[in-house]
Legacy VTK file of the C-alpha trace (Angstrom):
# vtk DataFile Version 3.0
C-alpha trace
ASCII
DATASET POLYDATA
POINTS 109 float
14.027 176.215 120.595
16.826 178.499 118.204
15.496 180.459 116.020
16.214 179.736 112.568
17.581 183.355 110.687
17.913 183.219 106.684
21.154 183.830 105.665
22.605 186.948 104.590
24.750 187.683 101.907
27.475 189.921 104.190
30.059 190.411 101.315
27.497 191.865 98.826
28.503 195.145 97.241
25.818 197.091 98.932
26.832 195.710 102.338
30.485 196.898 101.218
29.543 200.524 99.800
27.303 201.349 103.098
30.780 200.457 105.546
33.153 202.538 103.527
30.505 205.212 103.289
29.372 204.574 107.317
32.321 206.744 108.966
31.730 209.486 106.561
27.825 210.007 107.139
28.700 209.903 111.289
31.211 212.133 110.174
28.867 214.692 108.559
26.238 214.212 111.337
28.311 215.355 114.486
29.379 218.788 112.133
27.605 221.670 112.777
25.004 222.934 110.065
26.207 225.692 107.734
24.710 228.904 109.015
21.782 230.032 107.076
21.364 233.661 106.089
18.121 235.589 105.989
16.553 234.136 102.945
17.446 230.712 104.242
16.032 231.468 107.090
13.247 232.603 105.748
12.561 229.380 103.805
13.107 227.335 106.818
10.564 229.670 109.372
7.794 229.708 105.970
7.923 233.581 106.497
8.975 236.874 104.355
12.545 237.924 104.113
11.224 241.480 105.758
9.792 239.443 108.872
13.392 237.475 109.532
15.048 241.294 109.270
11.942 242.408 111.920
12.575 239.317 114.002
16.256 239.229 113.935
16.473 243.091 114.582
13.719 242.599 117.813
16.085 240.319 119.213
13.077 238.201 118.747
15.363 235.085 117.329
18.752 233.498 117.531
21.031 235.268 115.223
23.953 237.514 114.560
25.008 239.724 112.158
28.578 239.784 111.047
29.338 243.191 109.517
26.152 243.685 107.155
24.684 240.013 106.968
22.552 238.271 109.326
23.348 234.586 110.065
21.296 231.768 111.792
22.208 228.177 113.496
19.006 225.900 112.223
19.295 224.195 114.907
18.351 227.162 117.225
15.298 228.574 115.126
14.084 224.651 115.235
14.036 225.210 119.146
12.925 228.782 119.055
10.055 227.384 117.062
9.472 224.730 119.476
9.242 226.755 122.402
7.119 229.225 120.786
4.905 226.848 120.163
4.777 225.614 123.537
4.174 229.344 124.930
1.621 229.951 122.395
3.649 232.943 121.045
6.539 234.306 119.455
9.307 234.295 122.821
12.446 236.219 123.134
16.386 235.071 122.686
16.972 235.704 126.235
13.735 233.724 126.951
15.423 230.993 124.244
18.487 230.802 126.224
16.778 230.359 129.649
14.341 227.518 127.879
17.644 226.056 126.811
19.531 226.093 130.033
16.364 224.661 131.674
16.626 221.728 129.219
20.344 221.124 130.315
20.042 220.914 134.062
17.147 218.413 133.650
19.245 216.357 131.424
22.213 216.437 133.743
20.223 215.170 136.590
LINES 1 110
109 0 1 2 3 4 5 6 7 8 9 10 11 12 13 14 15 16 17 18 19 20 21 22 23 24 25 26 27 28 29 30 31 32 33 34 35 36 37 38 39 40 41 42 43 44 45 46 47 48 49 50 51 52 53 54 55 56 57 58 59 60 61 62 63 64 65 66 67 68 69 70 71 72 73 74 75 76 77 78 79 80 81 82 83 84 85 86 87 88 89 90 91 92 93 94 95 96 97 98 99 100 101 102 103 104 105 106 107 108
């Protein structure tokens, strides 16, 4: 037996607005995120400017500082988080970058 679906207005202005705006928002979605900087990144980790400068200078994580200014990818701190958590402590870039590689092969397989 068909099923029976109500009809849909599909020339509404809504309908029209969302595909014209549609290849803009994938558009925006595959960019990278602005860099933060250390009161940005301080917002998004819920901690103290001073403890991003301690962290960032420790090597403790992902950033780089470009001549007196300290940037940040939000996408790495969200993973550096993440795998902190899942060590149950605070873990090192170079332990970051091995976490990440990890993640890769065992996609690629």
């Amino acid at each position: 037996m068909p099923i029976s679906l109500p009809q849909m207005e599909l020339h509404s202005p809504e309908l029209a607005r969302i595909a014209e705006l549609l290849p803009l928002i994938e558009a925006r979605l595959s960019l990278p995120s602005a860099p933060l900087g250390i009161r940005e990144a301080a917002e998004f980790l819920g901690v103290g400017q001073k403890e991003v400068y301690r962290l960032a200078g420790e090597r403790l994580i992902p950033g780089i500082k470009v001549a007196n200014s300290w940037r940040f990818c939000r996408e790495d701190l969200a993973e550096w988080v993440r795998f902190s958590a899942l060590e149950g402590r605070e873990i090192t870039v170079e332990e970051l970058r091995k976490f990440q590689m990890q993640q890769k092969v065992g996609r690629s397989k």
